[in-house]
N, C-alpha and C positions, 0 to 999 in steps of 0.2 A: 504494500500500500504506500501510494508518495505521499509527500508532506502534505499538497493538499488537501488528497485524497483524507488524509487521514485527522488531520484537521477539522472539514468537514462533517466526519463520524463522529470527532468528539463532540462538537457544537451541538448536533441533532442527539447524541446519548442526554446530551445533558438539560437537551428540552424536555423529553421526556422524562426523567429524573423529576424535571422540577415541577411538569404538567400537573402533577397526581396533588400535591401541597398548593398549588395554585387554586388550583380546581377546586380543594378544600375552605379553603377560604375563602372563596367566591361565593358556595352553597354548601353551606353546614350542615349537619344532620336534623333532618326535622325535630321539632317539637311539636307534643303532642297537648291536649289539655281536656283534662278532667272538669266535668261537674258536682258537685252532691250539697244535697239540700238535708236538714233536721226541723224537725218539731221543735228541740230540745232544745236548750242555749249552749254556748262554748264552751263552759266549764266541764260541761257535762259530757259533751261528746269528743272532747279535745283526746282525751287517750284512746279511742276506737280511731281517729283522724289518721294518729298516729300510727295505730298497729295498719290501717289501710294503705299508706304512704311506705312503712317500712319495709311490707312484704312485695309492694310496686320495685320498689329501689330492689331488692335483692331478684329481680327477674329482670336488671335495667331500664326500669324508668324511671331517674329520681327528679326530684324539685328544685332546679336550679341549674339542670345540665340539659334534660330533654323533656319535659315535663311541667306543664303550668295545671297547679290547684287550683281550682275558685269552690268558695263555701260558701255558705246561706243560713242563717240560725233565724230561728221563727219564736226564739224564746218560750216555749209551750202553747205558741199559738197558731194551733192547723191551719185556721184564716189565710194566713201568711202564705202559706205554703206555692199557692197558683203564679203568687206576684216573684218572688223567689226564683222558681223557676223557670219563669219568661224571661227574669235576671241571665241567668244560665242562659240561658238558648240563644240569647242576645251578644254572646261569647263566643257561640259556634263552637259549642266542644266536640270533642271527636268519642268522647261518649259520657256516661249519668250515670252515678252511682248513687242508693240511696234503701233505706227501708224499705220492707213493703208500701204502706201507708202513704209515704214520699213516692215510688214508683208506680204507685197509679196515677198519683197526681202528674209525674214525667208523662210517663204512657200517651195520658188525654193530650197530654199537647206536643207529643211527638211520635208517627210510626217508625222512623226512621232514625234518627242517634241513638247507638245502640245503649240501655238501662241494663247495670250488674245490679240485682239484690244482693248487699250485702246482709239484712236479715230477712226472712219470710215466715210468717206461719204457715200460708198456704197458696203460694203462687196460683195455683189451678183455680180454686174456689176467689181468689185474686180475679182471676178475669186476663191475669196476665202472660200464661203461657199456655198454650194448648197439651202439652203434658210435660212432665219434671222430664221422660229420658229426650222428649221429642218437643223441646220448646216453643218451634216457629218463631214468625216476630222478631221484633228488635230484645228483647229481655232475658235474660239468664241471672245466674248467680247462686244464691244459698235458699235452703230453706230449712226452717229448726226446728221442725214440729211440735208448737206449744201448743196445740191440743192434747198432745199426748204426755207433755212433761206437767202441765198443767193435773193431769189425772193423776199421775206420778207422785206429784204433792202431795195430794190428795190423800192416797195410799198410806206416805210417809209420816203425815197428819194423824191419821186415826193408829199409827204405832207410836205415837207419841201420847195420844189422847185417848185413850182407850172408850172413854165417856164421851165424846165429841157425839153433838145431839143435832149438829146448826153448824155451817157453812157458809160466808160471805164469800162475794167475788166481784172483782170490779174488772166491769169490763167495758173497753170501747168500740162503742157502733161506728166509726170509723173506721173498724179492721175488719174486713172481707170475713174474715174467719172466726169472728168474736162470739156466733151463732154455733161453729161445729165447738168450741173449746168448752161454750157454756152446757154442750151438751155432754161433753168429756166428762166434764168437772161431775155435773150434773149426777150421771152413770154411776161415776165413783162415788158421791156422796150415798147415794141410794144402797148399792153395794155395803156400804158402814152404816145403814141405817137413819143417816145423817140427814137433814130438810137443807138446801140451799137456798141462801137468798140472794140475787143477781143486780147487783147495783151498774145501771147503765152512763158513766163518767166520758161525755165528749170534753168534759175541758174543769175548770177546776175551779169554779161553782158547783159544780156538780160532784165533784170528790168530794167539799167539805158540807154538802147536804147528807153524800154516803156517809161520811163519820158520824153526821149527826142523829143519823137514823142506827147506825150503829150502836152508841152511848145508849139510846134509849132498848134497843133489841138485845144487847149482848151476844153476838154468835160467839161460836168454842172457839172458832178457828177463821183465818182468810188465808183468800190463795189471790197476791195482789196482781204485780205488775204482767199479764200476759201478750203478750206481744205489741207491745203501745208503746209510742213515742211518746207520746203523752204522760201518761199516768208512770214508765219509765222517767223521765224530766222530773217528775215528782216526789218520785220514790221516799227523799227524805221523809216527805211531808207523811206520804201513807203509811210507814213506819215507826215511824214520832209518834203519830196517833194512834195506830193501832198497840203500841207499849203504853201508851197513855189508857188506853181503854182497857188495859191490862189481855190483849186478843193475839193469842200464839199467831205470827204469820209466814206463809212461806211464798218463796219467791223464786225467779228462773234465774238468776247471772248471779254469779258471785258478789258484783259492788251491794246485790240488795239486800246480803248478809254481812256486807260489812257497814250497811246503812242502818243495821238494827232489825233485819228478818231472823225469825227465829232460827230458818235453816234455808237453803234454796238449793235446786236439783234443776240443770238444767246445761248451756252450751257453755261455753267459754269465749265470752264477746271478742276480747281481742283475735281470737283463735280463728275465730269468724269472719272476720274483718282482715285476715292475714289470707286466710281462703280466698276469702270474696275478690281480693288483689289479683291472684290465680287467671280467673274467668276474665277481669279488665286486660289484663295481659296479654294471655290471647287474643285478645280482640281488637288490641293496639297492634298487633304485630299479623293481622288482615284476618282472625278468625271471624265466620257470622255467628251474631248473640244466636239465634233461631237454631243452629247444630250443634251447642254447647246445653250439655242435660246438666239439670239442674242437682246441686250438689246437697247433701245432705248428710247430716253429721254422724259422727260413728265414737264420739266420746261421750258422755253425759258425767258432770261432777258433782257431788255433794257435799256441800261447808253447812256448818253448824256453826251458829256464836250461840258460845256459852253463857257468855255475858247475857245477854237476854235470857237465857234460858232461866238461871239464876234470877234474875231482876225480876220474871215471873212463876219463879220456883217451882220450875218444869225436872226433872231431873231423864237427864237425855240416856234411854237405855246403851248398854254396849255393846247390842245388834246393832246400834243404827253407829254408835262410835268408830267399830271396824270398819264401817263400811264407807266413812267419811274421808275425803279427800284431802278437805283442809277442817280443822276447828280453829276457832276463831276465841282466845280467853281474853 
């Protein structure tokens, strides 16, 4: 090869060398961006944000590299919720994560940006997938079955209570599924010989009417927070009162035993929300929401606070001790 020749070869090696870092810089790797909307305020959902975010970044998509969050807190007030996520939409996310409760509200005002449930009671009876393995649609994600942990309670209730005669349960008509859970609960009360009484809480008037009718009824036991953004936002309050009303309660997620439930049997919110990451993932990286079946849990945990227990001088057998996950003194 002569000088020029050779010259020339280096010139052209070294465009191309340089093409590929030019080229980079020119057009970066996309970003993508996330929606999701709460009932709940920030304090309250800030550690599920988190566990969402964190199991996004460990499948590479984190927040500040390729990745824009936007949030929406409606501070316990569902109202909110329509205006929120017009918020969102008005963003152009590339897709919507969000509760059940929340992803109907997405749903009605979009076929098309795909929606992850990160929690469900019951997508189907939701309206929002045509079935958990064969979802169709824009929507996938989780679903936790609290009709069933719901009854679980229940169960767990009357080994604690041997006497339990009366059953309280609040539930919100806002949830698709607030009809199959109260007939769970329902079953199981019956089963223990137990009468339930069904308090209907869309918002929180109407929780501190339940208490008040409570005070005056005394039931043995509640089974509170069941798949509600709502009456979950609250949780302090419905545990405050039902200790105050001296009324054993039990609950699905762990924080509602470390809120003051007497015990709770149920998913593991973060764990959920680490999941639910899973399914966005996919679907940032070109899966359709519609061929993604819907997931459903395969751990269930039981915490006892002792503390309550004591405060209402329950004394918690060591069938149910063994079999608890975490106690809570």
């Amino acid at each position: 090869m002569n000088h020029i020749k050779r010259r020339r070869f280096l010139i052209a090696t070294g465009a191309l060398l340089a093409a590929p870092s030019a080229l980079l810089a020119q057009q970066p790797g996309r970003t993508y961006r996330i929606g999701s909307a709460y009932v709940a305020g920030a304090a309250t959902t800030q550690p599920y944000e988190d566990a969402f975010l964190a199991g996004l970044r460990e499948l590479g998509f984190a927040v500040g590299r390729n990745l824009i969050y936007d949030v929406r807190h409606c501070d316990g007030d569902p109202s909110r919720l329509p205006g929120a996520i017009d918020e969102l939409l008005a963003l152009k996310p590339d897709l919507l994560a969000g509760i059940e409760q929340v992803a109907r509200v997405m749903r009605s005002k979009t076929a098309t940006v795909p929606i992850v449930l990160t929690i469900s009671s019951d997508p189907v009876a939701a309206g929002l997938v045509k079935s958990l393995r064969q979802p169709g649609g824009n929507v996938t994600g989780n679903a936790t079955l609290y009709e069933v942990l719901a009854a679980k309670q229940v169960e767990l209730l009357g080994e604690l209570l041997p006497r339990m005669a009366s059953i309280a349960i609040l539930i919100d008509p806002g949830i698709p599924a607030s009809g199959t859970i109260e007939e769970h609960v329902r079953k199981a009360a019956q089963a223990r010989r137990a009468k339930l009484v069904a308090y209907s809480v869309p918002d929180r008037t109407a929780l501190e009417r339940a208490f008040a009718d409570m005070e005056r009824r005394r039931p043995d036991a509640l089974v509170g927070s069941t798949g509600s953004g709502l009456i979950y936002g609250f949780r302090q309050f419905v545990y405050k009162n039902a200790l105050r009303l001296r009324i054993p309660a039990a609950g699905p997620t762990a924080v509602s035993a470390e809120d003051g439930a007497l015990f709770t049997y149920g998913v593991n919110l973060h764990q959920e929300f680490r999941r639910a990451a899973s399914s966005a993932a996919r679907i940032l990286k070109g899966a359709k929401p519609g061929d993604l079946p819907i997931e459903q849990p395969t751990k269930f945990e039981l915490i006892v606070n002792m503390k309550t227990a004591k405060a209402l001088g329950i004394k918690i057998p060591q069938s149910i001790l063994v079999r608890a996950d975490r106690v809570i003194e």
